[in-house]
N, CA and C of each residue as an Amber inpcrd file, in Angstrom:
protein
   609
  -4.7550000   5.5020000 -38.3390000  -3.6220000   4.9300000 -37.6120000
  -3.0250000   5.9390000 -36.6330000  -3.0070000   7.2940000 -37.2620000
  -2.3790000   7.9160000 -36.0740000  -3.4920000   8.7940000 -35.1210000
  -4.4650000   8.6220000 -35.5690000  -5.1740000   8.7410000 -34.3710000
  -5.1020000   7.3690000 -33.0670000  -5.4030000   6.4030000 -33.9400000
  -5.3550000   5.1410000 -32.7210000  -4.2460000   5.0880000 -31.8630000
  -3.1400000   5.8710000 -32.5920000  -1.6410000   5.7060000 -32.2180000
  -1.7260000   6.8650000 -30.6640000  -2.3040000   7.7150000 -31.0930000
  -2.3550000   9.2840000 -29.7310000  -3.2530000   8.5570000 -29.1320000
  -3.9820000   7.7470000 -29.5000000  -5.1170000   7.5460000 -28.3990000
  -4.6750000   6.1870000 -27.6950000  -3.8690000   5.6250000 -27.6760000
  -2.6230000   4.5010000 -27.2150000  -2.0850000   5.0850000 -26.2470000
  -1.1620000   6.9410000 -26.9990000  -0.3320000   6.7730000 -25.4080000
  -1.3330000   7.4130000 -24.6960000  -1.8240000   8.5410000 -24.9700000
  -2.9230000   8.8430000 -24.2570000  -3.3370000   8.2580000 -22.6740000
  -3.2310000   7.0660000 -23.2180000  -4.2800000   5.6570000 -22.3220000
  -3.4180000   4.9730000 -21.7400000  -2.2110000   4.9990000 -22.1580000
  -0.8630000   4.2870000 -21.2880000  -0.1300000   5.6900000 -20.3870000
  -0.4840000   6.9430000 -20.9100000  -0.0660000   8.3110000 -19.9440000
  -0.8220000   8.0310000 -18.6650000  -2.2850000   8.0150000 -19.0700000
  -3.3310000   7.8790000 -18.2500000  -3.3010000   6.5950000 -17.4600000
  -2.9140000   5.4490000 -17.8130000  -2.8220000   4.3430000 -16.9240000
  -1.3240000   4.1350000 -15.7170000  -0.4240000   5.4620000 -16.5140000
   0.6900000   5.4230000 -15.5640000   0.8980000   6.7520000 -14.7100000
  -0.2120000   7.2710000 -14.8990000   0.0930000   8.6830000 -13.4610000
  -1.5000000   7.6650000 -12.6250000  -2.2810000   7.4760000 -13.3900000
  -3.4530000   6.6310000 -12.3130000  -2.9340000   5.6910000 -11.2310000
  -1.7060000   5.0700000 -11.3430000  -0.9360000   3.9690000 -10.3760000
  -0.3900000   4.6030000  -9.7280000   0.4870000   5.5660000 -10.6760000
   1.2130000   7.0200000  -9.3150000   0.6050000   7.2550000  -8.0860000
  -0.3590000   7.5480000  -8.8870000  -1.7730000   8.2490000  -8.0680000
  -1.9660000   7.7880000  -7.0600000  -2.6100000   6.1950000  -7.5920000
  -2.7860000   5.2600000  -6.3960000  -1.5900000   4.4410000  -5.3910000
  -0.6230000   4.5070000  -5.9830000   0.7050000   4.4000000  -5.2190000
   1.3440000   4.9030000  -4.6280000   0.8830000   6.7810000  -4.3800000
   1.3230000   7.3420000  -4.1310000   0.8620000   7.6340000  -2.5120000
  -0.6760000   7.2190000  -2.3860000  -1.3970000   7.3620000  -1.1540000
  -1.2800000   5.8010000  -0.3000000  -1.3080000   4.8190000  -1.2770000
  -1.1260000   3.8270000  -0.5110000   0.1780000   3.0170000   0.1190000
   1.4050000   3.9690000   0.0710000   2.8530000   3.5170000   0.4240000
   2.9450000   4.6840000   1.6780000   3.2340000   3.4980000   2.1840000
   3.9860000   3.8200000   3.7290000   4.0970000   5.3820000   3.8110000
   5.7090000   5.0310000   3.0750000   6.5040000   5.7510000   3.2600000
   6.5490000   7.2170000   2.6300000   5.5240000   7.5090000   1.8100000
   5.3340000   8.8180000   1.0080000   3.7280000   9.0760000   1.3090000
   2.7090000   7.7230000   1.8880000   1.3690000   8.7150000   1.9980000
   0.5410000   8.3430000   3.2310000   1.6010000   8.1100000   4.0560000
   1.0290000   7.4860000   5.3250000   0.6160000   8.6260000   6.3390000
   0.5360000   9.8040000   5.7550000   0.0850000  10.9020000   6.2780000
  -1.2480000  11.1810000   6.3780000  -1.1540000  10.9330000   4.8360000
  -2.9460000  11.0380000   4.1000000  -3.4450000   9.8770000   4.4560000
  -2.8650000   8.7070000   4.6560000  -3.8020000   7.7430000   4.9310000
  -4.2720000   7.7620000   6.7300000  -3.5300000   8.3740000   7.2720000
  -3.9860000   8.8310000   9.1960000  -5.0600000   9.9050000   8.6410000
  -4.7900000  10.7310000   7.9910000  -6.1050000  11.4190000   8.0210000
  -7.3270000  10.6440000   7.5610000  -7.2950000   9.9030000   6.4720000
  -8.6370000   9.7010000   6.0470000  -8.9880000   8.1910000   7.1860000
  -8.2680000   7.6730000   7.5750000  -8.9610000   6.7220000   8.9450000
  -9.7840000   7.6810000  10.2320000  -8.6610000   8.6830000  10.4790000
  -9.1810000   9.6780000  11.4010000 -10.6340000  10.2790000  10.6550000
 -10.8840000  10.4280000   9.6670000 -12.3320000  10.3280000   9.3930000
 -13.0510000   9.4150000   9.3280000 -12.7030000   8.3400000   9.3590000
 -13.7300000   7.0020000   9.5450000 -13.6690000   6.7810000  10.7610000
 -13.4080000   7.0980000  11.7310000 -12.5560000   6.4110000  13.0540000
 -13.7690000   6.1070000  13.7400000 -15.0650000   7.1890000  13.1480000
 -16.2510000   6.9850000  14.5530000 -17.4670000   6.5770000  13.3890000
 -17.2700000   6.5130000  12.1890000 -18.3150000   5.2050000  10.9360000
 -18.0660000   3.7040000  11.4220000 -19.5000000   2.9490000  11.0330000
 -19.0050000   1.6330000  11.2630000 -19.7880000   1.5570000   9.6190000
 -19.5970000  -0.4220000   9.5330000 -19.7300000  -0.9940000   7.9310000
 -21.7780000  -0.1010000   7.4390000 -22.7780000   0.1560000   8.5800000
 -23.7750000   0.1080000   7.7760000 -23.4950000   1.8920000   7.6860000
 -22.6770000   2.6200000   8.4810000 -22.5630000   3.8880000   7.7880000
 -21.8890000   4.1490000   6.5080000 -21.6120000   3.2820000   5.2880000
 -20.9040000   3.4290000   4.7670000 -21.2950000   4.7990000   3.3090000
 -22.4990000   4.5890000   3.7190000 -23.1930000   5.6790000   3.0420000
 -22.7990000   7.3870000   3.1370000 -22.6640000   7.6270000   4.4000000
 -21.6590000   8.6580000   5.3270000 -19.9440000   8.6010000   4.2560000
 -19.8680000   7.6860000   4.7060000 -18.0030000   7.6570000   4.6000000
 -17.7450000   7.9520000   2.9700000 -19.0780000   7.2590000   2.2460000
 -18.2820000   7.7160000   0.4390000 -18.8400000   9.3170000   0.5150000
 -20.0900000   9.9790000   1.1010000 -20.0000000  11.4700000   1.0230000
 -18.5110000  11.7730000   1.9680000 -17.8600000  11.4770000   2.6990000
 -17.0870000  11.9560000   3.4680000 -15.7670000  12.0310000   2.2530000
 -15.4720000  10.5140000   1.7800000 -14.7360000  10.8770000   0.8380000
 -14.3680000  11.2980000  -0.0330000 -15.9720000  11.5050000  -0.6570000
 -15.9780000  12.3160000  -2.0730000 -15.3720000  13.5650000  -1.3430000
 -15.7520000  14.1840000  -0.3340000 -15.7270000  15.5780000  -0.0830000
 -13.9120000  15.9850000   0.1300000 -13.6510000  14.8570000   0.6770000
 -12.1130000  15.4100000   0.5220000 -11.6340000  15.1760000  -0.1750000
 -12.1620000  14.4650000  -1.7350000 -11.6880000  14.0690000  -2.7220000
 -11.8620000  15.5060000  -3.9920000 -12.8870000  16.0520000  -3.3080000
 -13.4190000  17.2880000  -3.6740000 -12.6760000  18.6590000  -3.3070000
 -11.9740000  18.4250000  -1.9550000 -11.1910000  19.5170000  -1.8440000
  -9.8880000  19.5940000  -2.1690000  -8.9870000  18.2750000  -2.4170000
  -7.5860000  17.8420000  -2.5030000  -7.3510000  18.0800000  -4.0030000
  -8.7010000  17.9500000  -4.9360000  -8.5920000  18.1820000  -6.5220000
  -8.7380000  20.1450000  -6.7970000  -8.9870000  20.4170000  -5.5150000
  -9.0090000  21.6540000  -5.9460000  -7.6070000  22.3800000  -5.8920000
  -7.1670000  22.0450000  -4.5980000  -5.9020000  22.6750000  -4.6020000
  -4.3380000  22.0960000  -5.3050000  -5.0210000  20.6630000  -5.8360000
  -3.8640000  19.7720000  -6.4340000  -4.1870000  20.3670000  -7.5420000
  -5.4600000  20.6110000  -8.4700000  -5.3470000  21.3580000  -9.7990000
  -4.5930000  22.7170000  -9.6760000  -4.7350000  23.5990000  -8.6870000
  -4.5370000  24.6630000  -8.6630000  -3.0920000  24.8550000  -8.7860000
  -2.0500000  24.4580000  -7.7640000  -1.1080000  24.1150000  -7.4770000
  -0.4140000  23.5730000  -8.0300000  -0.3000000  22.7970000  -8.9840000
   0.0700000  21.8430000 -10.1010000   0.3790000  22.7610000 -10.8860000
  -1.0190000  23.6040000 -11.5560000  -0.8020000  24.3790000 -12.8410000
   0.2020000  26.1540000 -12.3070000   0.4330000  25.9690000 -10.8740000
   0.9510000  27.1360000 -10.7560000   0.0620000  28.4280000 -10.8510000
  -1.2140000  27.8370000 -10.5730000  -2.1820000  29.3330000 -10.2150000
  -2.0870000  29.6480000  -8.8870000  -1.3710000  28.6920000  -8.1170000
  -1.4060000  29.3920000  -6.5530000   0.0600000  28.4350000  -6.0200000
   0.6430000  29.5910000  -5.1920000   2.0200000  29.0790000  -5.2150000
   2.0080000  28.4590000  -3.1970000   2.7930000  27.9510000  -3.2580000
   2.3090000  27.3370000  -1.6650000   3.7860000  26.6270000  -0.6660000
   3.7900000  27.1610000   0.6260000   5.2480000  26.7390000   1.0420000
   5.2890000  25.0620000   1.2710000   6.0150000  25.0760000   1.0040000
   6.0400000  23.4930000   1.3180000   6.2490000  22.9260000   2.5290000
   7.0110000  23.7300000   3.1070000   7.7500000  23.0530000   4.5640000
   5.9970000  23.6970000   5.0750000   5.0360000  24.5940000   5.2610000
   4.1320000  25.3030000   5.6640000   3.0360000  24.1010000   5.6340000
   3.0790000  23.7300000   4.6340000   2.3760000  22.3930000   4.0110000
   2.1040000  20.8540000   4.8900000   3.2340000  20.7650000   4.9770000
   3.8730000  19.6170000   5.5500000   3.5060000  19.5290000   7.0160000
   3.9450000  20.6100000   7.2700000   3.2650000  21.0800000   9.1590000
   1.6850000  20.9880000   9.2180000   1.0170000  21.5280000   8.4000000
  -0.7400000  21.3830000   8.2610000  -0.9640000  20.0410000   8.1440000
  -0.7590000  19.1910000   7.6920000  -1.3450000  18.2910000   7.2150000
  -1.4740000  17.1570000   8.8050000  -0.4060000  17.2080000   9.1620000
  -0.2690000  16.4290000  10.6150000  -1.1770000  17.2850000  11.3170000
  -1.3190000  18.3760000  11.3480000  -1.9940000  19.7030000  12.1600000
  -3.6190000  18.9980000  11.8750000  -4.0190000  18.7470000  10.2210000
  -5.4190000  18.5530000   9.9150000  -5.3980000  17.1660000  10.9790000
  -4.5810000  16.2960000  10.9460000  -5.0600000  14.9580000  11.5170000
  -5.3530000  15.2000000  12.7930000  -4.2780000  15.6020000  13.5260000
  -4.6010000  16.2460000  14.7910000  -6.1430000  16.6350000  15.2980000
  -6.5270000  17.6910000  14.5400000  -7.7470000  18.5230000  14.6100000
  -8.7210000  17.3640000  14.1550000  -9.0410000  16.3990000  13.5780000
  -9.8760000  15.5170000  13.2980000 -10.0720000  14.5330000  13.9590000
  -9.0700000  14.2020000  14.3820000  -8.7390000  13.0800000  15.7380000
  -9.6270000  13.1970000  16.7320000  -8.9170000  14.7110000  17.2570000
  -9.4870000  15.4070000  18.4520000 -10.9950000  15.0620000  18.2740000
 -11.3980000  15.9790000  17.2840000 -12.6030000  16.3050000  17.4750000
 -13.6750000  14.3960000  17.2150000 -13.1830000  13.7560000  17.2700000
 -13.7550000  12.7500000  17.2670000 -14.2610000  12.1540000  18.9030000
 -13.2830000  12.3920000  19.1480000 -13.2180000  12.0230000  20.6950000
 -14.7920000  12.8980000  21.6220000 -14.5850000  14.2020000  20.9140000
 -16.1920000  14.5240000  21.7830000 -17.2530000  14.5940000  21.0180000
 -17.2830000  13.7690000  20.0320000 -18.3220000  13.3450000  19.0620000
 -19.7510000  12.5770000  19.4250000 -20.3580000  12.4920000  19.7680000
 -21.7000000  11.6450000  20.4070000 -22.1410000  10.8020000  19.2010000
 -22.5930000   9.4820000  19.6090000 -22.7260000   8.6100000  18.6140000
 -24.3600000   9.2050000  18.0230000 -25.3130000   9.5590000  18.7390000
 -26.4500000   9.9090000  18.7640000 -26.4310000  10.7890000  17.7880000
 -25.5930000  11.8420000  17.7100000 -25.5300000  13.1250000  16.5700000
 -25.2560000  12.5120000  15.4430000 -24.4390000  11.6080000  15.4790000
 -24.2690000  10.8840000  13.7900000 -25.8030000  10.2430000  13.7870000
 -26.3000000   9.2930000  14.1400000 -27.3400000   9.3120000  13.8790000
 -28.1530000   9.9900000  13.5530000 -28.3830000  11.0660000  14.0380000
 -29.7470000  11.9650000  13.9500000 -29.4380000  13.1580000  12.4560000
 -28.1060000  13.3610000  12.5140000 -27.8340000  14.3840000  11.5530000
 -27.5040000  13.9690000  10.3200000 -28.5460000  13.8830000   8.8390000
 -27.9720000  13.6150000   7.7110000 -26.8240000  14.9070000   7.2940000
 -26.3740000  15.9950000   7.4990000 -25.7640000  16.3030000   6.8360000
 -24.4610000  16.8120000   8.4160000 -23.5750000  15.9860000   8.4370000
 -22.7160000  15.8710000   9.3090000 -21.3730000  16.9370000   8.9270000
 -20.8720000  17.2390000  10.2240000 -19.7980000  18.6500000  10.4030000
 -18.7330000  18.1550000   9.5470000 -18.1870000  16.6360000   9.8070000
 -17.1110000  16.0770000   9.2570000 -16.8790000  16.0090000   7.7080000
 -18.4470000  16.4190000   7.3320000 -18.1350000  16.6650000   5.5430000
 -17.6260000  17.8010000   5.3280000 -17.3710000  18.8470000   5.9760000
 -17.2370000  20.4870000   6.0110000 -15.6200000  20.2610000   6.3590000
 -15.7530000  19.5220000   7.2650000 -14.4330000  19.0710000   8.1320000
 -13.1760000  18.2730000   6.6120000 -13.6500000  17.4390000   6.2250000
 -13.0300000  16.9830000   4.8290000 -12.8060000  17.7820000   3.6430000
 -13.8080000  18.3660000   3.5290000 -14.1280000  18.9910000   2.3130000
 -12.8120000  20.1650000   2.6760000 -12.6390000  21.0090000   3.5540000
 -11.6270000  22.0180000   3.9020000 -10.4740000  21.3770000   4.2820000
  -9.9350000  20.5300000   4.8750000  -8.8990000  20.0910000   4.9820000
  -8.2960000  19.2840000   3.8410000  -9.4080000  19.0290000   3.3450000
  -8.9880000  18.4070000   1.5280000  -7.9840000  19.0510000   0.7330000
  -8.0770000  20.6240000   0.7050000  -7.3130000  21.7180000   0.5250000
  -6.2180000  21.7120000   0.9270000  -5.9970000  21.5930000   1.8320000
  -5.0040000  21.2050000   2.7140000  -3.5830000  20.2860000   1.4920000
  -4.1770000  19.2040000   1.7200000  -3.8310000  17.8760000   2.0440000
  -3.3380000  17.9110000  -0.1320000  -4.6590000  18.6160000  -0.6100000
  -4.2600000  18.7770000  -2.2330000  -2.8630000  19.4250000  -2.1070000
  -2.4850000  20.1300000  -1.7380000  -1.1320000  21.4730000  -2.0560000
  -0.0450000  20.4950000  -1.8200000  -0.3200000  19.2720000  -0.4650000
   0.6740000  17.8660000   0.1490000   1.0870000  17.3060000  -1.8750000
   0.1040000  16.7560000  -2.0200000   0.3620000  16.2080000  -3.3230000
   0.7270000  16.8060000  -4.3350000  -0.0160000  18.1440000  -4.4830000
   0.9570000  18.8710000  -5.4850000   2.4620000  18.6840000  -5.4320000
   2.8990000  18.6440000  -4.4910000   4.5340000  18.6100000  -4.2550000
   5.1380000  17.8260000  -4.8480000   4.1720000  16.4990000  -4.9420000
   4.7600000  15.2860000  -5.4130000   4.8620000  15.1530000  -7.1980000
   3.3120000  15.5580000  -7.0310000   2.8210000  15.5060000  -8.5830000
   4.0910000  16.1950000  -9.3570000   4.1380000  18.0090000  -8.9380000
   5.0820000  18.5850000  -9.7530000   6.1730000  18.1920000 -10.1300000
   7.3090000  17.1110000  -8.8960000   8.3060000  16.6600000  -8.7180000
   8.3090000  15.6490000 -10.2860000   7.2570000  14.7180000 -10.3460000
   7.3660000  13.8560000 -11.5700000   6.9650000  14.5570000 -13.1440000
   6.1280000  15.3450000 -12.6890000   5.9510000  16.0900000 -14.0170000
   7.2540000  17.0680000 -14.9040000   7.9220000  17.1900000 -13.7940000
   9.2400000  18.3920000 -14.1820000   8.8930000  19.4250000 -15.0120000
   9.2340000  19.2750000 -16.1220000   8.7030000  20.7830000 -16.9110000
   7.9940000  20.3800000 -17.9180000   7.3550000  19.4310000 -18.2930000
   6.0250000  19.0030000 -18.9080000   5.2520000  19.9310000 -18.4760000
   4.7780000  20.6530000 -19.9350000   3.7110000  21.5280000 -19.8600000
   2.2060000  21.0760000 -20.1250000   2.1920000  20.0610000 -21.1210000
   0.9780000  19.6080000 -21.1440000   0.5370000  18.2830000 -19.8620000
  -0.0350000  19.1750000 -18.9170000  -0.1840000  18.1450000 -17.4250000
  -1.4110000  18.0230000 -17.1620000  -2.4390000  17.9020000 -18.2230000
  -4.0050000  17.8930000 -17.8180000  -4.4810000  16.4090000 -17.6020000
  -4.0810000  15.7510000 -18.8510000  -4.0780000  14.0660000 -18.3920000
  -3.2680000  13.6490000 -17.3540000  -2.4240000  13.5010000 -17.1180000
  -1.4600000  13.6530000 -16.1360000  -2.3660000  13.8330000 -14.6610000
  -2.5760000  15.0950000 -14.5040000  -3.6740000  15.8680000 -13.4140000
  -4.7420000  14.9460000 -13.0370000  -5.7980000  14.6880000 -14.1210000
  -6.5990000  14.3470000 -13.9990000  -6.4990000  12.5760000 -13.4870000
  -5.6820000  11.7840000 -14.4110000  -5.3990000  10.4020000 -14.0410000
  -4.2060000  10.2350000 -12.2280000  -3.8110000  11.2500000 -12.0220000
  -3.0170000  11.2110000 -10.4860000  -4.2660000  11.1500000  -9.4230000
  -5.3760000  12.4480000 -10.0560000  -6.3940000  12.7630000  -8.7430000
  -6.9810000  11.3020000  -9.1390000  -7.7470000  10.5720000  -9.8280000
  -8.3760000   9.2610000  -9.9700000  -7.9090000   8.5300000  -9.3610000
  -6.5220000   7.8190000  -9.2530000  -5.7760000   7.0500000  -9.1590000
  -5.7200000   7.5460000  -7.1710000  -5.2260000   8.5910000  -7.0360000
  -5.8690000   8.9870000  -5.5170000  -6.6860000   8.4150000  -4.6980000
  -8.2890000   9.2020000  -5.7620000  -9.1940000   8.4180000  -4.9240000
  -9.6270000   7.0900000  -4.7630000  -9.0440000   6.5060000  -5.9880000
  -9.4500000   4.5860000  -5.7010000  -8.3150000   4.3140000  -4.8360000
  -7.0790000   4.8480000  -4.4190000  -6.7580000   4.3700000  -3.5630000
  -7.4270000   4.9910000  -1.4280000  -7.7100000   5.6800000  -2.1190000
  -8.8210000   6.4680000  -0.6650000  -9.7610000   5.4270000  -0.6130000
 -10.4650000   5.0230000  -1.9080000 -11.3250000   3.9360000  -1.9410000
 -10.9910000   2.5530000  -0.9360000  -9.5340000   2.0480000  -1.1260000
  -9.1150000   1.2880000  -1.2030000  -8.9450000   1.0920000   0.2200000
  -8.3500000   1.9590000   1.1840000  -8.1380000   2.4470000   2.4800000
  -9.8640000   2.1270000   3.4970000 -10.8620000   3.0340000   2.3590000
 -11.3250000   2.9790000   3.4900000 -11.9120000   1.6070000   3.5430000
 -12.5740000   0.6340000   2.6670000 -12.5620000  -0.7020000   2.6910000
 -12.0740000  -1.6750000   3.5600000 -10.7850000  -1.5760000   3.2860000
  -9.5580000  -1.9410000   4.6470000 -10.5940000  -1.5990000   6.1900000
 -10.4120000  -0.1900000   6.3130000 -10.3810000   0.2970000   7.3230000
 -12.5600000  -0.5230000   8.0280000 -13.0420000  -0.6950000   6.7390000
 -14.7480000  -0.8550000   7.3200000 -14.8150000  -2.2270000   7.5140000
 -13.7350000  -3.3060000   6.8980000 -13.7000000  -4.5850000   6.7050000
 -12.8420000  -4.7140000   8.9520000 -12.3090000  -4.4190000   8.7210000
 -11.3700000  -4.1180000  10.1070000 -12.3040000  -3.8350000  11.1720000
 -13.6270000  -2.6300000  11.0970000 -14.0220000  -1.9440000  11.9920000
 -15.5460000  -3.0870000  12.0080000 -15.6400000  -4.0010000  10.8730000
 -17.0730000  -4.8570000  11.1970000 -16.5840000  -6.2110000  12.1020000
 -15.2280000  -6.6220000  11.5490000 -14.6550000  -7.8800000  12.6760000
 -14.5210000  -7.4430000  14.3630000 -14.0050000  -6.0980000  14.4640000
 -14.0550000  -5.3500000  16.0060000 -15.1540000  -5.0550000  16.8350000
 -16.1130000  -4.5910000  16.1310000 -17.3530000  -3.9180000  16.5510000
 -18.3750000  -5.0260000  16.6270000 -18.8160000  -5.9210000  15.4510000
 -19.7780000  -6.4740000  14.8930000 -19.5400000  -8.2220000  15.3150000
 -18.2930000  -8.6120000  15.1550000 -17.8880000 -10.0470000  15.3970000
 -17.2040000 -10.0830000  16.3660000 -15.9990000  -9.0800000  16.9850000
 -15.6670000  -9.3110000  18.3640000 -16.5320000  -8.7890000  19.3790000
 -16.9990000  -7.9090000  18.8440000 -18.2940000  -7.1080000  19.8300000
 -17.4760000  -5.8150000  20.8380000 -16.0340000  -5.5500000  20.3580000
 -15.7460000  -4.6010000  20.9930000 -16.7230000  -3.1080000  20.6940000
 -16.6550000  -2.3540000  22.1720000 -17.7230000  -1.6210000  22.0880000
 -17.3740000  -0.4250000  21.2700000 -18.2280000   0.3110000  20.8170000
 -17.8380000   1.5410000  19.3480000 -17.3060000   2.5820000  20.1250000
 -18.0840000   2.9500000  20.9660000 -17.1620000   3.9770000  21.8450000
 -16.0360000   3.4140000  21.9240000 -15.8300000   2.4300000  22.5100000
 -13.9610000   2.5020000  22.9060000 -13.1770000   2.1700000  21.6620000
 -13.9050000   1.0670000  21.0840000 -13.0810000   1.5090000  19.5450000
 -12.9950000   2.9840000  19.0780000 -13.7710000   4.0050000  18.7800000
 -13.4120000   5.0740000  18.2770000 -12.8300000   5.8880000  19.4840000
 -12.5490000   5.6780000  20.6570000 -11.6800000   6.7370000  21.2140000
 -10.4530000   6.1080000  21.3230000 -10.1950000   5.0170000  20.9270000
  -8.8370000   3.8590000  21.3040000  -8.3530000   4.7780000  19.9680000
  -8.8770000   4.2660000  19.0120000  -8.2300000   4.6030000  17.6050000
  -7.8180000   5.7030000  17.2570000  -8.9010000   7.0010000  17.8820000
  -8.5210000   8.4260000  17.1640000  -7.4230000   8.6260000  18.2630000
  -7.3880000   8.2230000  19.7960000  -6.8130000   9.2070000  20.2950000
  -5.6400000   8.5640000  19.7710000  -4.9350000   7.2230000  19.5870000
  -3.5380000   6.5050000  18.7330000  -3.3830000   7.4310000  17.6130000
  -4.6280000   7.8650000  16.9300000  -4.2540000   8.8710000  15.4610000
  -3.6660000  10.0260000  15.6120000  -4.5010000  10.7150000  16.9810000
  -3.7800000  12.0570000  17.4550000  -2.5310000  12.1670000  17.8760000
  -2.0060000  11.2450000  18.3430000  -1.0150000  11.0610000  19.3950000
   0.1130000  10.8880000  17.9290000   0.0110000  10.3890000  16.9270000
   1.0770000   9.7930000  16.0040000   1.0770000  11.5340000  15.5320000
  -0.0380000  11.9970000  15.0700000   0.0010000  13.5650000  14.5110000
   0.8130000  14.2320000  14.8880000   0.7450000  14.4770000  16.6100000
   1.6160000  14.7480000  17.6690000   3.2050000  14.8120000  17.4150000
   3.3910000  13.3100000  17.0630000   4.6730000  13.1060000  16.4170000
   4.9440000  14.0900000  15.1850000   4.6320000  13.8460000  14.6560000
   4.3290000  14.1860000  13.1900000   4.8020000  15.6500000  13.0120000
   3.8620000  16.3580000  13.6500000   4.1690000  17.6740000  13.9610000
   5.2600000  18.5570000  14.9720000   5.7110000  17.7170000  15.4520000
   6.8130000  18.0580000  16.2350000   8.0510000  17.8490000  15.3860000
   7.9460000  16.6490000  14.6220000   9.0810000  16.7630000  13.8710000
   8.9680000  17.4910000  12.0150000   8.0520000  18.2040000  12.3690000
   8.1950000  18.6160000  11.0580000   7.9550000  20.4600000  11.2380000
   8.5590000  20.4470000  12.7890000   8.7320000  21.7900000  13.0180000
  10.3230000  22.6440000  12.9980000
């Protein structure tokens, strides 16, 4: 019984930082940061690259768990306001670099810059969430379930985004027939330009 009993909250701990998690990236108003970045990485994928976009996401799903574990547990301490300025800074820099992107190089190259590009700005973007994470955890020391069910809950909502974003980019491209070039320079340079914002006021 009292095992079934720990393994209850356990699973209700775990089912309520996993919604955090995922609630936390998919609201406006607290992750609409992270969600310009990870479009600004899809911005130049269409629906049959989608093969591309889950390595793209794993990879920043790969770098955001590094510095959100890190950061969380207080192995690496990090400014916040410093934080906050990068992250508009990463969108910026991803935007951009979309714009002189050649459609031909995605084609030809299985192992593409933009995974290098995710994977490091992932880092980034982890230390963003730490901020948040710590804020709900307060002085709860045992934060490993916790940790682990926030980063999950993350990426199904990254999941969730980019879906949106490939369901969106097959009606434009594929059924309206707008052309991919101007879709991906319409879109990133709107992404850069909001960054723009972004970063000006968070100077």
């Amino acid at each position: 019984m009292a095992i079934d009993k720990v393994g209850s909250l356990l699973m209700s701990e775990f089912q309520l930082y996993f919604i955090l998690g995922k609630d936390h990236i998919l609201d406006y108003a607290n992750g609409y940061d992270h969600i310009l970045f990870v479009l600004a990485l899809c911005a130049i994928y269409v629906v049959r690259d989608w093969k591309r976009v889950l390595i793209l996401v794993t990879a920043f799903t790969i770098g955001h768990s590094i510095t959100l574990a890190l950061a969380t547990l207080q192995i690496i301490s990090v400014n916040a306001g410093l934080v906050e300025f990068l992250i508009p800074l990463t969108i910026f820099l991803t935007a951009v670099s979309n714009l002189f992107r050649k459609d031909e190089a995605l084609a030809n190259h299985r192992i593409q810059a933009n995974y290098f590009l995710a994977l490091f700005f992932g880092l980034i973007h982890g230390m963003g969430f730490s901020n948040y994470l710590r804020a709900l955890l307060g002085k709860d020391q045992s934060i490993l379930t916790q940790l682990f069910a926030f980063n999950v809950g993350l990426e199904f909502g990254q999941i969730i985004i980019v879906g949106i974003f490939l369901v969106v980019s097959f009606i434009a491209i594929d059924l309206i027939r707008i052309n991919r070039r101007d879709w991906k320079m319409v879109l990133s340079s709107a992404i850069a330009g909001i960054a723009l914002i972004l970063m000006k006021d968070r100077l």
